[in-house]
C-alpha positions as CSV (number, residue, x, y, z in Angstrom):
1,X,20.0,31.6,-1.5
2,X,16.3,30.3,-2.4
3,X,14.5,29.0,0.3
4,X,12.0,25.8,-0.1
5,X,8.7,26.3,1.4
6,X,8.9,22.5,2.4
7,X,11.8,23.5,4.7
8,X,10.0,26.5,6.7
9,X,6.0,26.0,6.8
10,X,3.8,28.6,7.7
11,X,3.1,28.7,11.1
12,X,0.4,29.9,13.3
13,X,0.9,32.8,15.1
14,X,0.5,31.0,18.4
15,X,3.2,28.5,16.8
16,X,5.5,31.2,15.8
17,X,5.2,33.5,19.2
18,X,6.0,30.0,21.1
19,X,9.1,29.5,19.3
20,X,10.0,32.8,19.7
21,X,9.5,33.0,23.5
22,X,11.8,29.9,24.0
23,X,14.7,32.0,23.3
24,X,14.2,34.4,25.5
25,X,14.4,34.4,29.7
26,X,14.4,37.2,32.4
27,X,17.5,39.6,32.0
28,X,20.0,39.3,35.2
29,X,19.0,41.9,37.9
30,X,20.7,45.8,38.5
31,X,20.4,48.0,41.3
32,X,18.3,51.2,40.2
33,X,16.8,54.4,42.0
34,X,13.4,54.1,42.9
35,X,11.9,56.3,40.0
36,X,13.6,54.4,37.2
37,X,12.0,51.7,38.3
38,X,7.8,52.0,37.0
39,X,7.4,49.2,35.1
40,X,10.3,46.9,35.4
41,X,10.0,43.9,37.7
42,X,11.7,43.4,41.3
43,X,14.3,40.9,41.9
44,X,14.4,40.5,45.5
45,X,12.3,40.5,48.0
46,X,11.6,43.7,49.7
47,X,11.5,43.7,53.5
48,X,10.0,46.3,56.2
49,X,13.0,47.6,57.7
50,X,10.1,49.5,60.5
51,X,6.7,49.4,61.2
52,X,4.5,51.9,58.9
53,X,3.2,53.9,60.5
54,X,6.3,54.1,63.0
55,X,3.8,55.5,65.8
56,X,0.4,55.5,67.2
57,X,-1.0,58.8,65.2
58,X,-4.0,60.4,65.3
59,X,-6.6,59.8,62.0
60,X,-8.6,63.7,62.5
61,X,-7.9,66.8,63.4
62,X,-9.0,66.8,66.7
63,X,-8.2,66.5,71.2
64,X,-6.3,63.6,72.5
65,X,-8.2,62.1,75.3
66,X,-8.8,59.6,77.9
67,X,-11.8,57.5,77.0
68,X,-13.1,56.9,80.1
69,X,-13.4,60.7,80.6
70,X,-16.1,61.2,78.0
71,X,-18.4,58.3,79.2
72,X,-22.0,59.4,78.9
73,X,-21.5,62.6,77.3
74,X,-23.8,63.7,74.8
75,X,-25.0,67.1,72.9
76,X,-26.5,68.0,76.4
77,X,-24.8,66.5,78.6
78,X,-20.8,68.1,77.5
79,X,-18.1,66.8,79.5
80,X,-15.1,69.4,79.9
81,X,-11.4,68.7,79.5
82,X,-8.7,71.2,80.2
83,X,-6.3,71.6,77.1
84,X,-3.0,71.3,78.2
85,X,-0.5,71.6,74.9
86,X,-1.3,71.8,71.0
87,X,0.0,69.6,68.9
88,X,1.2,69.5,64.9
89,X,1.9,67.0,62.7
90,X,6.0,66.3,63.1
91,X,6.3,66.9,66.4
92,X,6.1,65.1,70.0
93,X,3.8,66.2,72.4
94,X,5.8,67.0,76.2
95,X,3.0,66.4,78.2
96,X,1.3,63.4,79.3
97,X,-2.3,63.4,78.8
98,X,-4.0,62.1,82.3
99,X,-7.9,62.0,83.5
100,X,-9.5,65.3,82.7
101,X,-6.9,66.9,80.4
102,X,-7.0,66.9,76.7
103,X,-4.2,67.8,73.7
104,X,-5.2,69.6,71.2
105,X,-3.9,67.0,68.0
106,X,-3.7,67.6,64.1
107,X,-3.6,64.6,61.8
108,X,-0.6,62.5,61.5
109,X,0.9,63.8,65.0
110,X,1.9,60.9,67.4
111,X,-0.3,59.7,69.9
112,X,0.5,61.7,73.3
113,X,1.3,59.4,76.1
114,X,-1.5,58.8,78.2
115,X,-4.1,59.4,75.5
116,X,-6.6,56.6,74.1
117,X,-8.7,57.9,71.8
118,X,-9.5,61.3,69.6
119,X,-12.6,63.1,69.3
120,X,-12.8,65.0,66.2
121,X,-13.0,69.1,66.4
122,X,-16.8,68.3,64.8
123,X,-17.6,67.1,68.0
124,X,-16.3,70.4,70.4
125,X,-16.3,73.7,71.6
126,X,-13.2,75.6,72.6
127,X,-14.3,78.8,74.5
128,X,-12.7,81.6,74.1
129,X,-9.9,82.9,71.3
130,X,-8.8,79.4,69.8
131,X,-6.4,77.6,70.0
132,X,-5.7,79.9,73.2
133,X,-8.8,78.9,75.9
134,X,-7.8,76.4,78.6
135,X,-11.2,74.9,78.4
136,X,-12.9,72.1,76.1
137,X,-16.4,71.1,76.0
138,X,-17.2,67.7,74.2
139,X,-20.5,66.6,72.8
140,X,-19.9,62.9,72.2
141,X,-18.4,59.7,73.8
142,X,-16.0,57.9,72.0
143,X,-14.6,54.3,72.6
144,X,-10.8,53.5,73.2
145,X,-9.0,53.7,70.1
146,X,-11.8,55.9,68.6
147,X,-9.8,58.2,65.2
148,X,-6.1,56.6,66.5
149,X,-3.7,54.8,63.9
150,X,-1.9,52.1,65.4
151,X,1.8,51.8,64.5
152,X,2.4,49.1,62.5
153,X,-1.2,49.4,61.2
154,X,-0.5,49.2,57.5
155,X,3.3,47.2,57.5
156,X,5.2,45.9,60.0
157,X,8.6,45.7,60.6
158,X,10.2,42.6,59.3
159,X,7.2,41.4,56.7
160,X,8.1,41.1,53.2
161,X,6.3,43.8,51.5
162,X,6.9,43.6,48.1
163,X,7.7,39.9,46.6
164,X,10.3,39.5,44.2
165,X,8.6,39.1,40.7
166,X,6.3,42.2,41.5
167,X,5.6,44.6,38.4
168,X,6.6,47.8,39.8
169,X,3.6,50.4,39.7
170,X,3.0,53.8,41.4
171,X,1.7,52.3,44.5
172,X,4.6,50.0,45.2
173,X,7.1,53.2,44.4
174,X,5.3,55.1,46.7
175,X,5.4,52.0,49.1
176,X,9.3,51.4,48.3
177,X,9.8,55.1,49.5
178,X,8.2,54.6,52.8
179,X,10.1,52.0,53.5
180,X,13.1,54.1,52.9
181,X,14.4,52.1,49.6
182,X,16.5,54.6,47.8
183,X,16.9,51.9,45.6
184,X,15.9,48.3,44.6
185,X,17.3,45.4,42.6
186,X,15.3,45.3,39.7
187,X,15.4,43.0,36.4
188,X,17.3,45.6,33.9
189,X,15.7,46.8,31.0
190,X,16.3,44.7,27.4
191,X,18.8,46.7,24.8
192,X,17.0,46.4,21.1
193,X,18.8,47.1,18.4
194,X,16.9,48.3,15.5
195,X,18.0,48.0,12.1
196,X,15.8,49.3,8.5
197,X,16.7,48.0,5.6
198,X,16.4,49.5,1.7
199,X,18.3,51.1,-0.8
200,X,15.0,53.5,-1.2
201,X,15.0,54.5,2.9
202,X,16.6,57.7,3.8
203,X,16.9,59.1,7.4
204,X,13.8,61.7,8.7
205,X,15.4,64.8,8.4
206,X,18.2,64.0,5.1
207,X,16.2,65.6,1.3
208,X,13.7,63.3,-0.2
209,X,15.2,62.5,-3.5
210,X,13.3,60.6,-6.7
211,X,12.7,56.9,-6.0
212,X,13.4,57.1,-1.9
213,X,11.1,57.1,1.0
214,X,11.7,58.3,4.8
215,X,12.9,55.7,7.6
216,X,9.4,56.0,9.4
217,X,9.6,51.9,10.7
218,X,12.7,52.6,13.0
219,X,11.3,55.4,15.0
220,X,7.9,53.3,15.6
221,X,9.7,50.4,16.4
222,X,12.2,52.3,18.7
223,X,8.7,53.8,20.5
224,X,7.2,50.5,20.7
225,X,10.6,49.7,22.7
226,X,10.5,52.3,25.1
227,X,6.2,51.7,25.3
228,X,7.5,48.2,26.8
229,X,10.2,49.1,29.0
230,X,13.4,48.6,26.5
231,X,16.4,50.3,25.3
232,X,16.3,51.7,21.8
233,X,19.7,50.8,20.0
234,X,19.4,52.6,16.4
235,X,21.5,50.9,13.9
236,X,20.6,52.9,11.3
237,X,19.6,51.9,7.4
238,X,21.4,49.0,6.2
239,X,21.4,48.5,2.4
240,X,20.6,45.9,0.3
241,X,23.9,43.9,0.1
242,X,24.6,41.2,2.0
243,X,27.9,43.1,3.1
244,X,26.5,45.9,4.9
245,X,23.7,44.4,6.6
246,X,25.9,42.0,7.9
247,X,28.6,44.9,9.7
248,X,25.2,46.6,11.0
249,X,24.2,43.9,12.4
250,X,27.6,42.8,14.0
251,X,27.7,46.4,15.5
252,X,24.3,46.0,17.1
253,X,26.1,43.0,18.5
254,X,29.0,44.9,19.9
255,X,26.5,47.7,21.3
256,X,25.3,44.9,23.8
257,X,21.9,44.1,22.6
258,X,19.6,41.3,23.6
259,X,17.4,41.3,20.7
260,X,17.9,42.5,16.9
261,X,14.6,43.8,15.4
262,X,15.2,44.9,11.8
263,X,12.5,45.5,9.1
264,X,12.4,44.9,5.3
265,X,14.2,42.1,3.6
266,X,12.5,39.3,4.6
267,X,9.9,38.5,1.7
268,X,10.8,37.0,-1.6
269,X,12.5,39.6,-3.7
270,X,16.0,39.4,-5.4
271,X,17.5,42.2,-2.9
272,X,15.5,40.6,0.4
273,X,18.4,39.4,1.9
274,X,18.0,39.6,5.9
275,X,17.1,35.9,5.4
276,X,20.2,35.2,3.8
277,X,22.5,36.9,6.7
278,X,20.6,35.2,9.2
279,X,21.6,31.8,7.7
280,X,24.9,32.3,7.0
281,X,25.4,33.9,10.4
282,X,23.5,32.1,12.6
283,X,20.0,29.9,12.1
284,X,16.4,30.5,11.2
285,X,13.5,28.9,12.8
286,X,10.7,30.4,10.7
287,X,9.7,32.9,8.0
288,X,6.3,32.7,7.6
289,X,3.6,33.1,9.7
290,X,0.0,32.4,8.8
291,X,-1.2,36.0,9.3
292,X,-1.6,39.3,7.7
293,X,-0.3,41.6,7.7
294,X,2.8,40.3,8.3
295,X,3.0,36.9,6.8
296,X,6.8,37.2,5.8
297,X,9.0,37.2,9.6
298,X,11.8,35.9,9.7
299,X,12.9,34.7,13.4
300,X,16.4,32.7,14.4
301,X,19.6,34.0,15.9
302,X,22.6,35.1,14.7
303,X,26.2,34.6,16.2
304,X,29.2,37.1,15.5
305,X,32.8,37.5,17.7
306,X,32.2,40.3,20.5
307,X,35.8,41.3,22.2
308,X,37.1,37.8,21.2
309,X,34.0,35.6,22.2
310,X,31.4,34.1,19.7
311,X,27.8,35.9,20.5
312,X,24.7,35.0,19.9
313,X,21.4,37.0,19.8
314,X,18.2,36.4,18.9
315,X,16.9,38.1,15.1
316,X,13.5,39.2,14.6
317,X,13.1,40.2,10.8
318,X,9.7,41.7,10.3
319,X,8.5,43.3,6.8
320,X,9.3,46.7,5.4
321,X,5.7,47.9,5.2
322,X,5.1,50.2,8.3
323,X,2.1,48.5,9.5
324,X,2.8,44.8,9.1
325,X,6.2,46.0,10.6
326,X,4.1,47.7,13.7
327,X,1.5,44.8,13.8
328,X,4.1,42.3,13.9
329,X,5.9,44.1,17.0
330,X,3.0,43.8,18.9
331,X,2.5,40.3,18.2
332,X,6.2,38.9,18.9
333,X,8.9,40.8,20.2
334,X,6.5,43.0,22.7
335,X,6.3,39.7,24.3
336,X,10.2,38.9,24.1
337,X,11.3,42.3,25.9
338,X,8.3,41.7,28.5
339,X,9.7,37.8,28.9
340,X,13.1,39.5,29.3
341,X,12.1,42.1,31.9
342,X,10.9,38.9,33.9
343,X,7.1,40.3,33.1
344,X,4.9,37.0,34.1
345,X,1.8,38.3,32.1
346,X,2.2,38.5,28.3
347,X,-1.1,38.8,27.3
348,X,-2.3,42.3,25.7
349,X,-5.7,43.9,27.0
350,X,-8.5,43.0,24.9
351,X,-12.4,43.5,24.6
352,X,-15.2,42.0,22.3
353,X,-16.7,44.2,19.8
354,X,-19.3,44.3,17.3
355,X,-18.2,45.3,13.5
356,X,-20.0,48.2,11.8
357,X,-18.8,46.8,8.4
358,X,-18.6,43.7,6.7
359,X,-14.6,42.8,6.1
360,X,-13.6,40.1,2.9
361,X,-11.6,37.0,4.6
362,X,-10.4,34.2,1.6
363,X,-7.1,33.5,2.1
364,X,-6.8,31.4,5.2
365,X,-4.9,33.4,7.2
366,X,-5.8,35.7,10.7
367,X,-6.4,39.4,9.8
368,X,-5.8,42.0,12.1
369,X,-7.9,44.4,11.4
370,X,-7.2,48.3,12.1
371,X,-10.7,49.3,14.0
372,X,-11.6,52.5,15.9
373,X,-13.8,51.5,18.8
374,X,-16.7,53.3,20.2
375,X,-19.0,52.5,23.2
376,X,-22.9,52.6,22.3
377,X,-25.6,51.3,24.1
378,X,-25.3,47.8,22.9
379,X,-22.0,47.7,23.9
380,X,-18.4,48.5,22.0
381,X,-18.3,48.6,18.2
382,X,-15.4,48.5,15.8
383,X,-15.5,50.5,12.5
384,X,-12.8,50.4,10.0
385,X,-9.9,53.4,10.6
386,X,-9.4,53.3,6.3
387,X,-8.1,51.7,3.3
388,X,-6.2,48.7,5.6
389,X,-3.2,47.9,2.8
390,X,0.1,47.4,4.6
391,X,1.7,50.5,4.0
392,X,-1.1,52.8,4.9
393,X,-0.1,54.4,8.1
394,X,-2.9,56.7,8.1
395,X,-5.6,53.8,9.2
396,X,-2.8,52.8,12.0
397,X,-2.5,56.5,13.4
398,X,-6.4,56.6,14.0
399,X,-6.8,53.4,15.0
400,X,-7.0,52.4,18.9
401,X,-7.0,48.5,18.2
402,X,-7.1,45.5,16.4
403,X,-9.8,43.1,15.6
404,X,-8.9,39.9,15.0
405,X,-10.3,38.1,11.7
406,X,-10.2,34.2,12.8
407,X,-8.3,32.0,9.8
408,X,-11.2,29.7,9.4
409,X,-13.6,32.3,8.7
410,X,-14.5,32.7,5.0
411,X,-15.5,36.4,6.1
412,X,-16.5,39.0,8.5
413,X,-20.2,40.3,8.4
414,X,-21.4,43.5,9.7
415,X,-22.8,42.6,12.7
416,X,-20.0,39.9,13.8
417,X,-18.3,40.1,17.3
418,X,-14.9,39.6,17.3
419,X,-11.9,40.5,19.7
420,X,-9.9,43.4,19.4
421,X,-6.5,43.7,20.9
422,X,-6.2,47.4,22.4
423,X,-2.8,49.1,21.8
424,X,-3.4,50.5,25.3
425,X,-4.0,49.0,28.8
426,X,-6.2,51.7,30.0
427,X,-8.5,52.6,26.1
428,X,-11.1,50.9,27.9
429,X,-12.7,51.1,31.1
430,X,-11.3,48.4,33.3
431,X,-14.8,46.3,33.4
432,X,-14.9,46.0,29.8
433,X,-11.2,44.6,29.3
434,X,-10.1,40.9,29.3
């Protein structure tokens, strides 16, 4: 089947990613265990079943005190307490504290009854053997409340804590545990099946015979998946016949994925056929995209019979070369599995730069550029990682981003600032990201 450019413009890759993105919407929500949770997205609101802390508790190591006892007291001037119990962390103190006696207190134990205020062990002498004397001098006033946590201080019961559409990061699992969530209903995580395609591919580990190359775009794509909070589904190779690729990608179907990513087959060639599946099984909405690399991606969605029922998935066929395949990941269906995991910010961390070398831009389209970036003192430059042709992995592997090459410039000088998407949130200090 020959496709007519007429039928399928190029599009931008803002117009592309926004067709994309309408066929995708957050997943339904599961209950999972608190640490299978970092990085997924809450569906429900989470509510204090208690006050954190659940008692007054004291902030220092220190004597649990009346107030008013220490009023005027001063390096010369030592007011003296009689200790009456010592007190750990964990444990409730059985005696009331009342005007001249003091508990001896360690951080995090619960307020005595009676008691006001700590002064810290800084601010004491205990005569005698510690903790054994009955005696306390103290050097300082302190005010009511002085070194006390109040209960409730940091949550209290019956506030929601956590709002439903929260990203979930170390700080809210560490907040979910004190709450006492076991678990939490989270947006599940996106199954991706991944599919190569080639009569020249052979798996990673099978001899490398005249005329084939290793399956290398499968395992970056599956890690790009599990970077972004998915479920690798590996397919496999599927070969150049209409046939094949067809069952493969029926079975990704039957595996339960909610997105088919395969690579190769999508250009102009007689045994580029991905297009043709994805017409005869379903419907495409575009094929090219005004970029490079990657200007060949085909995107639709394809419909085959699951357990009786007709169903549809989206189909994102990106090119066989391993770094348009990679680039092209990051531009579109990184954002589908974060839309799907109900992720509210899509955009990837960027910074500006300035390029240490002049790069050739004729053909109209946006370059992404494979740049290294380094801070100096006039800020961060972006050299060139290597010979940036499709298939050269090499420039990819030392690269920490990509600068992006505007369409209507005729070319790049040395010198030029430009923006460079970061493959990593934290590659930059937070102050210099975007």
């Amino acid at each position: 089947m020959k496709y007519r450019h007429e039928l399928y413009p190029m599009l931008s890759v803002e117009e592309a990613l926004e067709k994309v993105l309408a066929m995708f919407h957050p997943l339904e929500a599961e209950r999972a265990p608190v640490l299978e949770t970092l990085g997924r997205v809450l569906a429900e609101d989470v509510v204090a079943t208690g006050d954190i802390p659940p008692h007054a508790n004291t902030a220092m190591d220190g004597y649990a005190v009346q107030a008013a006892d220490l009023a005027g007291a001063g390096p010369e001037s030592p007011k003296r307490l009689r200790v009456i119990e010592n007190l750990a962390a964990g444990y409730v103190a059985s005696e009331r504290v009342t005007s001249g006696a003091a508990i001896r207190i360690m951080t995090g134990a619960p307020m005595p009854e009676g008691a006001d205020a700590v002064i810290p062990f800084e601010e004491t002498h205990q005569d005698g053997a510690l903790p054994g004397s009955a005696w306390v001098d103290c050097f300082a006033a302190v005010p009511v409340g002085a070194n006390v946590r109040p209960a409730g201080e940091d949550v209290r019961a019956g506030g929601c804590t956590l709002t439903r559409g929260t990203r979930i990061r170390p700080q809210e699992i560490g907040m979910l545990a004190a709450l006492g969530y076991g678990e939490v209903a989270v947006i599940r995580r996106p199954r991706v099946a991944i599919l190569a395609t080639g009569d020249e591919l052979v798996d990673v580990d099978a001899p490398l015979l005249p005329g084939k190359i290793r399956n290398s775009n499968s395992y970056s794509n599956a890690a790009q998946v599990l970077q972004y909070g998915g479920v690798p589904l590996m397919l496999g190779i599927a070969r150049d016949t209409v046939e094949d690729l067809t069952a493969k990608i029926r079975a990704g179907l039957a595996q339960g994925a909610d997105l088919l990513v395969t690579s190769g087959g999508v250009s102009v060639g007689d045994f580029d056929v991905v297009k043709t599946v994805l017409a005869a099984e379903g419907e495409i909405s575009f094929w090219r995209v005004r970029m490079k690399p990657g200007k060949p991606l085909a995107f639709g969605r394809i419909t085959a019979e699951v357990d009786g029922a007709p169903r549809t998935v989206p189909l994102l066929g990106m090119p066989g070369n391993p770094v348009s395949t990679m680039v092209s990941f990051e531009l579109f269906a990184r954002p589908a599995i974060l839309t799907m995991l109900g992720v509210q910010n899509l955009r990837k961390p960027t910074c500006e730069a300035i390029l240490d070398q002049t790069i050739p831009h004729k053909d109209g389209r946006r370059h992404y550029v494979r740049v290294r970036l380094e801070r100096r003192a006039d800020g961060f430059h972006a050299s060139l990682t290597g010979d940036q042709g499709s298939g050269i992995l090499n420039s990819m592997v030392r690269s920490n981003g990509l600068a992006i090459i505007p369409e209507e410039w005729d070319r790049a000088p040395a010198g030029a600032r430009v923006q460079v998407l970061l493959f990593e949130a934290g590659a930059l200090p937070p102050e210099h990201e975007s």
